[in-house]
N, CA, C and O atoms as a Tripos MOL2 file, in Angstrom:
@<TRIPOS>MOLECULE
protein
  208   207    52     0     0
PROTEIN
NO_CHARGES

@<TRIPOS>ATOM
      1 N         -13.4710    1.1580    1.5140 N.3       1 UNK1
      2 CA        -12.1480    1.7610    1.4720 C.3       1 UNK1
      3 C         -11.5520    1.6290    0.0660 C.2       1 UNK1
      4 O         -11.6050    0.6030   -0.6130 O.2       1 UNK1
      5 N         -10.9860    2.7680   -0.2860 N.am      2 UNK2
      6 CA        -10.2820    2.2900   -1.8320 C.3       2 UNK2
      7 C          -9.4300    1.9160   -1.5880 C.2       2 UNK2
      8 O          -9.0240    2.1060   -0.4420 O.2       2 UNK2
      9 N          -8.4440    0.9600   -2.7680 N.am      3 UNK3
     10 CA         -7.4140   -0.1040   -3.1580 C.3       3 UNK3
     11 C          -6.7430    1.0860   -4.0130 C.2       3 UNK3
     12 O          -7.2530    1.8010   -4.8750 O.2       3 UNK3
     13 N          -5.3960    1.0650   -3.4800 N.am      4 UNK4
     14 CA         -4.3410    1.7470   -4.7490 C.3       4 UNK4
     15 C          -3.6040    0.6420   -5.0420 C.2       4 UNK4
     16 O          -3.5840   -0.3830   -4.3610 O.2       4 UNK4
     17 N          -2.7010    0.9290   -6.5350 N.am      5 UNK5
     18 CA         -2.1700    0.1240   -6.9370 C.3       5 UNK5
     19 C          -1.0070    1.2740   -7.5760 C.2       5 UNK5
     20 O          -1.0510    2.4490   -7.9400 O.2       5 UNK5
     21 N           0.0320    0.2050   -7.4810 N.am      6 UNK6
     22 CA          1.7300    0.4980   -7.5580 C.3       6 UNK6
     23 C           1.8900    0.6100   -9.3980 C.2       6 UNK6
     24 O           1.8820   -0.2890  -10.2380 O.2       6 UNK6
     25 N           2.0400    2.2340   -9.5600 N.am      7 UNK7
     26 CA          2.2620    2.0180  -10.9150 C.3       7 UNK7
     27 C           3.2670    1.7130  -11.2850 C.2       7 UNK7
     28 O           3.4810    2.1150  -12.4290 O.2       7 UNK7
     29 N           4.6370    0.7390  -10.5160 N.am      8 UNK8
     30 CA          5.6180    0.6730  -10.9760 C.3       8 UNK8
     31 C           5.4110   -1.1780  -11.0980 C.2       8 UNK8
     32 O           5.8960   -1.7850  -12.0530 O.2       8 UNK8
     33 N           4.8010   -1.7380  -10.2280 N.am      9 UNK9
     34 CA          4.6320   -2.6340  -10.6670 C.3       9 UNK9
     35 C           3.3450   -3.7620  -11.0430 C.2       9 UNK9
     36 O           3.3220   -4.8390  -11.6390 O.2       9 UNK9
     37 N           2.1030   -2.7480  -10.2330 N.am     10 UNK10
     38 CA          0.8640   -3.2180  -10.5330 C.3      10 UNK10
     39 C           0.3790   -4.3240   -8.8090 C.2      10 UNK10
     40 O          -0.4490   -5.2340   -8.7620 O.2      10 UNK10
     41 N           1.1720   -3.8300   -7.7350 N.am     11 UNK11
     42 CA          1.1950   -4.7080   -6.8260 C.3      11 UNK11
     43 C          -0.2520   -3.5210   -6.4590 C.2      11 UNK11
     44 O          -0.2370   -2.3340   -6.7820 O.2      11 UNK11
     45 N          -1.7070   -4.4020   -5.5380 N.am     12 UNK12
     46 CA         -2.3230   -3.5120   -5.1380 C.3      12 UNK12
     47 C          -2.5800   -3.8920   -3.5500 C.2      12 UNK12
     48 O          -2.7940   -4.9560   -2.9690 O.2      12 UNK12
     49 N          -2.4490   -2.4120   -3.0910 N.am     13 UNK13
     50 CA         -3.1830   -2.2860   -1.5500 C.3      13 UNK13
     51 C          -4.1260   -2.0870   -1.2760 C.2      13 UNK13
     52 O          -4.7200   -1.0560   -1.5930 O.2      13 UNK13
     53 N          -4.8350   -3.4830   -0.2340 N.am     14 UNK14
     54 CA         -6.1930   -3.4060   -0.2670 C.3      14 UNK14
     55 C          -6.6190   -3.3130    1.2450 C.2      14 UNK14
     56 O          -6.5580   -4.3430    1.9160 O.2      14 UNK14
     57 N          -7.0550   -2.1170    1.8310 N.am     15 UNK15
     58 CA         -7.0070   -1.8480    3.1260 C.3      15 UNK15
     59 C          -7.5970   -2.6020    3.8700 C.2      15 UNK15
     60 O          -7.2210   -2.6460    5.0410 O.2      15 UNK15
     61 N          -8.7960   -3.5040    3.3990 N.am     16 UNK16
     62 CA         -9.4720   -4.2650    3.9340 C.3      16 UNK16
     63 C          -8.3320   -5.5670    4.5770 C.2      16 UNK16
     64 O          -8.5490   -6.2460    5.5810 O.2      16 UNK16
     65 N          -7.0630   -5.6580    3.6390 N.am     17 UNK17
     66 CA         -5.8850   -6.7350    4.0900 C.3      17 UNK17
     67 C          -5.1530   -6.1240    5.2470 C.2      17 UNK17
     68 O          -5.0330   -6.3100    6.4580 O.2      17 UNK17
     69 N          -4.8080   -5.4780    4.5120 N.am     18 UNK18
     70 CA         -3.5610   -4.4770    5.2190 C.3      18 UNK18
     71 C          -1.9160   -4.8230    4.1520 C.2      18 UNK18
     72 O          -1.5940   -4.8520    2.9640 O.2      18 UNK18
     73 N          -1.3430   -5.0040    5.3750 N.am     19 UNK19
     74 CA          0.0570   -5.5460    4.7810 C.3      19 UNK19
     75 C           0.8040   -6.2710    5.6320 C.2      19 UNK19
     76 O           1.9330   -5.9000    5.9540 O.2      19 UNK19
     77 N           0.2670   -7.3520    6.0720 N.am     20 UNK20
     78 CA          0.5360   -7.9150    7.9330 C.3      20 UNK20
     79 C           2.8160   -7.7560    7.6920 C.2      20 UNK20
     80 O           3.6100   -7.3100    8.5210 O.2      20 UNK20
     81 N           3.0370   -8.1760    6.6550 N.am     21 UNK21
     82 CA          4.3060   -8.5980    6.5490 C.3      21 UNK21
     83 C           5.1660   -7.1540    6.8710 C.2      21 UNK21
     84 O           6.3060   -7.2190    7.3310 O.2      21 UNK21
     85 N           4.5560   -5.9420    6.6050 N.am     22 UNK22
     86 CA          4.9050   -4.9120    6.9790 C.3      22 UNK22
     87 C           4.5910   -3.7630    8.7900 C.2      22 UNK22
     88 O           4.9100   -2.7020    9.3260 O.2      22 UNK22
     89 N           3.6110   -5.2510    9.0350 N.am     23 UNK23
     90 CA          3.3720   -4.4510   10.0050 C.3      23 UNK23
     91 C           2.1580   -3.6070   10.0250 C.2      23 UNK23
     92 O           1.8970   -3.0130   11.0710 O.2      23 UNK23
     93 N           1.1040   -3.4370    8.6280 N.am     24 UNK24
     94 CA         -0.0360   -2.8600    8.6020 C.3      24 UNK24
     95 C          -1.0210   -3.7160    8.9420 C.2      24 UNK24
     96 O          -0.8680   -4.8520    8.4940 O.2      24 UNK24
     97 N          -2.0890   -3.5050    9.6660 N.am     25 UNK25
     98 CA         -2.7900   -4.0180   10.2870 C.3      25 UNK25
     99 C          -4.2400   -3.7310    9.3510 C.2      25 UNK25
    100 O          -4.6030   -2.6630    8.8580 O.2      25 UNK25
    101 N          -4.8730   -4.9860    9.2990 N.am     26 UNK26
    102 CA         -6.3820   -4.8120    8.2580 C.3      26 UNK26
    103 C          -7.3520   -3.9040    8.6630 C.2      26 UNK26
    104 O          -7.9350   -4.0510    9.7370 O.2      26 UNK26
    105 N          -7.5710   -3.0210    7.9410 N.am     27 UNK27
    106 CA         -8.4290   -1.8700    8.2630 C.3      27 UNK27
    107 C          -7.8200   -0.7600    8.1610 C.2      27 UNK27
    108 O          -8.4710    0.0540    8.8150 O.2      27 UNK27
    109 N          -6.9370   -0.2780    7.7060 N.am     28 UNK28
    110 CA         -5.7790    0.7680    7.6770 C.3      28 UNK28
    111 C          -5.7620    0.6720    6.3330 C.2      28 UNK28
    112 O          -5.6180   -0.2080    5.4840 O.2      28 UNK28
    113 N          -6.1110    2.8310    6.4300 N.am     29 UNK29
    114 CA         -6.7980    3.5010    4.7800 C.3      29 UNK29
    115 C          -5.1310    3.9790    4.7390 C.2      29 UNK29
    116 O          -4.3800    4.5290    5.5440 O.2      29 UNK29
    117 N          -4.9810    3.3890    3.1790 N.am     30 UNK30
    118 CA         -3.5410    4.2360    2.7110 C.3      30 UNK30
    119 C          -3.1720    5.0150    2.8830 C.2      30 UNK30
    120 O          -1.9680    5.1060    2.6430 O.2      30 UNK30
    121 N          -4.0340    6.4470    3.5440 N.am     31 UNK31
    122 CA         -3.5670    7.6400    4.0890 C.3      31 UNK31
    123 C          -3.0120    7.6700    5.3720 C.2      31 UNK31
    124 O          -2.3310    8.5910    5.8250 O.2      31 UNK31
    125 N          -3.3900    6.4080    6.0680 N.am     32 UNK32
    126 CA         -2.5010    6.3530    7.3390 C.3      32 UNK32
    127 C          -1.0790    5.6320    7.4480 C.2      32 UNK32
    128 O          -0.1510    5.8000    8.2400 O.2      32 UNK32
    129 N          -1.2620    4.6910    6.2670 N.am     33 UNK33
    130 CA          0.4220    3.8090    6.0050 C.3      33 UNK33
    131 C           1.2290    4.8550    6.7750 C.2      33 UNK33
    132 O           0.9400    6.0480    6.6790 O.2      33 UNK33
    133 N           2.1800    4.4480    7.4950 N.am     34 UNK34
    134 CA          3.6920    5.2930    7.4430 C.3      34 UNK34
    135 C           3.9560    6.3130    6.3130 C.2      34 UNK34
    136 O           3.0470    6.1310    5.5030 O.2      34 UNK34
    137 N           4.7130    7.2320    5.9000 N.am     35 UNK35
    138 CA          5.2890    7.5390    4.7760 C.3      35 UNK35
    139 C           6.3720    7.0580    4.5320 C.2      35 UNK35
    140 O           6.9130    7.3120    3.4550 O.2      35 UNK35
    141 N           7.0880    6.0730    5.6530 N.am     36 UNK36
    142 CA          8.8670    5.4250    4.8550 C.3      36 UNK36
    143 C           7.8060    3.8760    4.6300 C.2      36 UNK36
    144 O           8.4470    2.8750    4.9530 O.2      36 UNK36
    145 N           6.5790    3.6100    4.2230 N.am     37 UNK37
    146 CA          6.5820    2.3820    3.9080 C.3      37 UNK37
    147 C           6.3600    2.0760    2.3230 C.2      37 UNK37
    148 O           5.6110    2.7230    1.5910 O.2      37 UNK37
    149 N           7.0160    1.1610    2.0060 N.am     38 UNK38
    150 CA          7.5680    0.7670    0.4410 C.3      38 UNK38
    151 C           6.6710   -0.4560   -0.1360 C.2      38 UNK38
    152 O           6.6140   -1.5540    0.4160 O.2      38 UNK38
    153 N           5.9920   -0.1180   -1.3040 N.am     39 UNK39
    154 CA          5.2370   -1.5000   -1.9800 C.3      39 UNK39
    155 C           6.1320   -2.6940   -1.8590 C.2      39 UNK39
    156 O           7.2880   -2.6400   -2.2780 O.2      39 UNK39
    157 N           5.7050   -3.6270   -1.3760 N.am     40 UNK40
    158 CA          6.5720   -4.9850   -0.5670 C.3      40 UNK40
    159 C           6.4830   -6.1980   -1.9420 C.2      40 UNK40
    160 O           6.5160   -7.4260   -1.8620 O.2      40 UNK40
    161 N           6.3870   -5.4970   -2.9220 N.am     41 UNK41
    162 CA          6.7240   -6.1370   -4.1490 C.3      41 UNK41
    163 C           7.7780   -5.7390   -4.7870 C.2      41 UNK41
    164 O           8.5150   -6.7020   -4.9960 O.2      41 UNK41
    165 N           8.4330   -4.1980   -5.4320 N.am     42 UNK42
    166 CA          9.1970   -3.9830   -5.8420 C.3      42 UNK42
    167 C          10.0550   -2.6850   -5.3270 C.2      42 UNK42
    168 O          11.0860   -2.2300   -5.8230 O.2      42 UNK42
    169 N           9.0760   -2.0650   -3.7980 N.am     43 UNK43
    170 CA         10.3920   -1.2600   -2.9630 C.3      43 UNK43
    171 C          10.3270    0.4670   -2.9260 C.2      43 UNK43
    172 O          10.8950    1.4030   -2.3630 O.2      43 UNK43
    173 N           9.0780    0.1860   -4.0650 N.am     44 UNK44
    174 CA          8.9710    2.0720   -4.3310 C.3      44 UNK44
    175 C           8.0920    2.5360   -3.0470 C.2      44 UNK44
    176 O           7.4700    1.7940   -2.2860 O.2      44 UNK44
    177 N           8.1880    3.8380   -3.0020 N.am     45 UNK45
    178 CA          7.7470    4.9290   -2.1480 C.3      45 UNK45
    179 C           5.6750    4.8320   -2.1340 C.2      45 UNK45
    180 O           5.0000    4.4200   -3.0780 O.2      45 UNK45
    181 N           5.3320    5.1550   -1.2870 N.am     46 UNK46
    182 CA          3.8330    5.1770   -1.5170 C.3      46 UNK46
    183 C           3.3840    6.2400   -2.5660 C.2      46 UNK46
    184 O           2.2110    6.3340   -2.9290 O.2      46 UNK46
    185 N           4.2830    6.9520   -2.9820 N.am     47 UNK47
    186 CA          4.0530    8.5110   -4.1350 C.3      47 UNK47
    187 C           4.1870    7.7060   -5.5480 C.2      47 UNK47
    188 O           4.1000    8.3420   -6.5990 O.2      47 UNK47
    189 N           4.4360    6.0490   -5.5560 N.am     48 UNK48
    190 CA          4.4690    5.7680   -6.7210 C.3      48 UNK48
    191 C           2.6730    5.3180   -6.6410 C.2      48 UNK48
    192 O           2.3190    5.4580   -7.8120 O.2      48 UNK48
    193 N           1.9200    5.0410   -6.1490 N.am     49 UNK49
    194 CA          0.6230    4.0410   -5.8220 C.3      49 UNK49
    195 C          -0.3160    5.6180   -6.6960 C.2      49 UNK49
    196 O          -0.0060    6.7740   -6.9810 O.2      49 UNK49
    197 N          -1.2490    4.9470   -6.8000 N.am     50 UNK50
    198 CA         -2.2960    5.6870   -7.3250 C.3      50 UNK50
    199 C          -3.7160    4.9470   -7.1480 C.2      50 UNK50
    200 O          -3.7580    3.7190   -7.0720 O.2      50 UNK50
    201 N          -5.0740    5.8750   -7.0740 N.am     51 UNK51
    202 CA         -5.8430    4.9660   -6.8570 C.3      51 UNK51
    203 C          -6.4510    3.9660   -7.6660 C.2      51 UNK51
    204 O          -6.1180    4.0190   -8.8490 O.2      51 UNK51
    205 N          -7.1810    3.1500   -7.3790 N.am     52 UNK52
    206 CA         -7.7750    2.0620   -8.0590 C.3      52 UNK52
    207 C          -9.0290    2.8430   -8.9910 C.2      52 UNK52
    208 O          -9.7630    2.1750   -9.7200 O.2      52 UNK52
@<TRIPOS>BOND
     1     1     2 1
     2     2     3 1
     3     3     4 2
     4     3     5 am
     5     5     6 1
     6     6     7 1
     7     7     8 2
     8     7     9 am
     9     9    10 1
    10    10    11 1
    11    11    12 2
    12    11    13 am
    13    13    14 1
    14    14    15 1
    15    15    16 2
    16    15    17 am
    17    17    18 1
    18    18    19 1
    19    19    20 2
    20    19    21 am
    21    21    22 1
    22    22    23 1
    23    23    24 2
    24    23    25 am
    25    25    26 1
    26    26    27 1
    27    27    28 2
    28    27    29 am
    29    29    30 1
    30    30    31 1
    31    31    32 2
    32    31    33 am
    33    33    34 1
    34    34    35 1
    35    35    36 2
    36    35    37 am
    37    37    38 1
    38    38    39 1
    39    39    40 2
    40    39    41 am
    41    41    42 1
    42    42    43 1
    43    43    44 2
    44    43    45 am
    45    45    46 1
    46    46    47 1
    47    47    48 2
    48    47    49 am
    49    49    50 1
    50    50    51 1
    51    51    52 2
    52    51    53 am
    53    53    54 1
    54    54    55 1
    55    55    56 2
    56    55    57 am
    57    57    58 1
    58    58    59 1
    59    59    60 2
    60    59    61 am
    61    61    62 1
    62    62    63 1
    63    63    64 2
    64    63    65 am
    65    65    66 1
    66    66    67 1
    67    67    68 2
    68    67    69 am
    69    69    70 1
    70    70    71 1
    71    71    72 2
    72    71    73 am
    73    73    74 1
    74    74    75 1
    75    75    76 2
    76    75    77 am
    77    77    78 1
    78    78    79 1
    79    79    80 2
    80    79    81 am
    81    81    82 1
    82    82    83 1
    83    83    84 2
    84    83    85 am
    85    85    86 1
    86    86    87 1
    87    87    88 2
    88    87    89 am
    89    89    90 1
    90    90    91 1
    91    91    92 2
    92    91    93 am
    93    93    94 1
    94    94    95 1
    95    95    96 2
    96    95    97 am
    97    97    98 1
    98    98    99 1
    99    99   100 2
   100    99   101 am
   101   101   102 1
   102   102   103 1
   103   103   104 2
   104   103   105 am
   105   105   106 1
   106   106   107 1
   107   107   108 2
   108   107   109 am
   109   109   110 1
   110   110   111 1
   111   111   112 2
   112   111   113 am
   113   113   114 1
   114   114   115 1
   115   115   116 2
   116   115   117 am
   117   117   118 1
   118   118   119 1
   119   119   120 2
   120   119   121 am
   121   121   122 1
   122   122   123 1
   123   123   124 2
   124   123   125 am
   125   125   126 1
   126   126   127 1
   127   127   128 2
   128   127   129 am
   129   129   130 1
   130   130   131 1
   131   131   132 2
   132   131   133 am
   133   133   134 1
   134   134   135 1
   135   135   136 2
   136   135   137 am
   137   137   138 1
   138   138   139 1
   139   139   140 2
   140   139   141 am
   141   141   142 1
   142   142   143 1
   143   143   144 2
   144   143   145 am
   145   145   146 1
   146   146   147 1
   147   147   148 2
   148   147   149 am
   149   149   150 1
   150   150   151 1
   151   151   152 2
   152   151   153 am
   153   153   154 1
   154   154   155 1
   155   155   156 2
   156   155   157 am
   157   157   158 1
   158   158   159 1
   159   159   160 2
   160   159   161 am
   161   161   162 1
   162   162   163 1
   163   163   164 2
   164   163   165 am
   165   165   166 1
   166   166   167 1
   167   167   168 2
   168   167   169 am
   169   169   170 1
   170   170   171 1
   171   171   172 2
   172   171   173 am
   173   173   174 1
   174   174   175 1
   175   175   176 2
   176   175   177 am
   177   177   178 1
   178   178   179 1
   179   179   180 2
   180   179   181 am
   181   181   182 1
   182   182   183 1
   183   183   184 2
   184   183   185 am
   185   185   186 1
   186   186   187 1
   187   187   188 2
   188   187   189 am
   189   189   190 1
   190   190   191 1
   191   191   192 2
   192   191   193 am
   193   193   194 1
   194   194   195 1
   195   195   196 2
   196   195   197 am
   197   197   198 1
   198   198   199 1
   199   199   200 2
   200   199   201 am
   201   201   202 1
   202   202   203 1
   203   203   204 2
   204   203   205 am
   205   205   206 1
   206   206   207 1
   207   207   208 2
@<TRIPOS>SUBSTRUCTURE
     1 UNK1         2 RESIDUE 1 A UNK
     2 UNK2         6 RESIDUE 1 A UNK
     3 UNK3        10 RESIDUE 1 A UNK
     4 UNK4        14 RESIDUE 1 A UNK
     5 UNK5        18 RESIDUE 1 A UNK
     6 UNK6        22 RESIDUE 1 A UNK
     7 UNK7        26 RESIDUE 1 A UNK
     8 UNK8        30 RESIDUE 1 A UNK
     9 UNK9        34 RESIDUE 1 A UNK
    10 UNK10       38 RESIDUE 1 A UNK
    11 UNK11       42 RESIDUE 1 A UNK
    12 UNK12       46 RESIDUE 1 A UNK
    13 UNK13       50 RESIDUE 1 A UNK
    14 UNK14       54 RESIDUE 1 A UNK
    15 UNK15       58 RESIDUE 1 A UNK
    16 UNK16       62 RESIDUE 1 A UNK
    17 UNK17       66 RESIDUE 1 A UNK
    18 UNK18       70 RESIDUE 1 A UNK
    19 UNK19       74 RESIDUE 1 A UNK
    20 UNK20       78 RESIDUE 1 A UNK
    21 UNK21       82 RESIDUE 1 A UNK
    22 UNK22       86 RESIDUE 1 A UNK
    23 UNK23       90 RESIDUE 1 A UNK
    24 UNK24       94 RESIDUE 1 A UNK
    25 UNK25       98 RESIDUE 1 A UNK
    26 UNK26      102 RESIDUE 1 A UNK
    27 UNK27      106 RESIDUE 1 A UNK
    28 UNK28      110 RESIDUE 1 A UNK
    29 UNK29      114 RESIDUE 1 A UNK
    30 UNK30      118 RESIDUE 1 A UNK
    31 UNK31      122 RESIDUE 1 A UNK
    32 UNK32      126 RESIDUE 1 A UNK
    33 UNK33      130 RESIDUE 1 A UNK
    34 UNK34      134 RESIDUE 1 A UNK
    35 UNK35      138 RESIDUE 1 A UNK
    36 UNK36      142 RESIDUE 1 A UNK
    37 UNK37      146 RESIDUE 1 A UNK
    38 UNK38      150 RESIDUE 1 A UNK
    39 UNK39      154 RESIDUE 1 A UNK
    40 UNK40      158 RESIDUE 1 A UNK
    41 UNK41      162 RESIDUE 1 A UNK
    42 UNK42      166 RESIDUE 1 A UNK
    43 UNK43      170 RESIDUE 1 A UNK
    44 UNK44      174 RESIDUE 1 A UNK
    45 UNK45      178 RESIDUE 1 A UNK
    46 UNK46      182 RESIDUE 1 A UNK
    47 UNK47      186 RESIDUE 1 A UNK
    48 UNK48      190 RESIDUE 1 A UNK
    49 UNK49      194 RESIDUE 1 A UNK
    50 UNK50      198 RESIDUE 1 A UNK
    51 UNK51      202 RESIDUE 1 A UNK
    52 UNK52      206 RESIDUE 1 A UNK
């Protein structure tokens, strides 16, 4: 699975984790995130992330 990372602050999502604190569950490809869910480092939109 690819890892994007937050070009606003360099935080990266690694699907193999997930994002338990958000509620994403490990195994969940960035294309399925929610669209209201926000890099849980500094708050931006998933349209800021780009891939790894």
């Amino acid at each position: 699975m690819t890892k994007y990372v937050c070009i606003v602050c360099g935080y990266i999502y690694d699907p193999e984790v997930g994002d338990a604190d958000s509620g994403i569950k490990p195994g969940t490809a960035f294309e399925d995130i929610p669209d209201d869910w926000v890099c849980p480092m500094c708050g931006v939109g998933k349209d800021q992330f780009e891939k790894e």
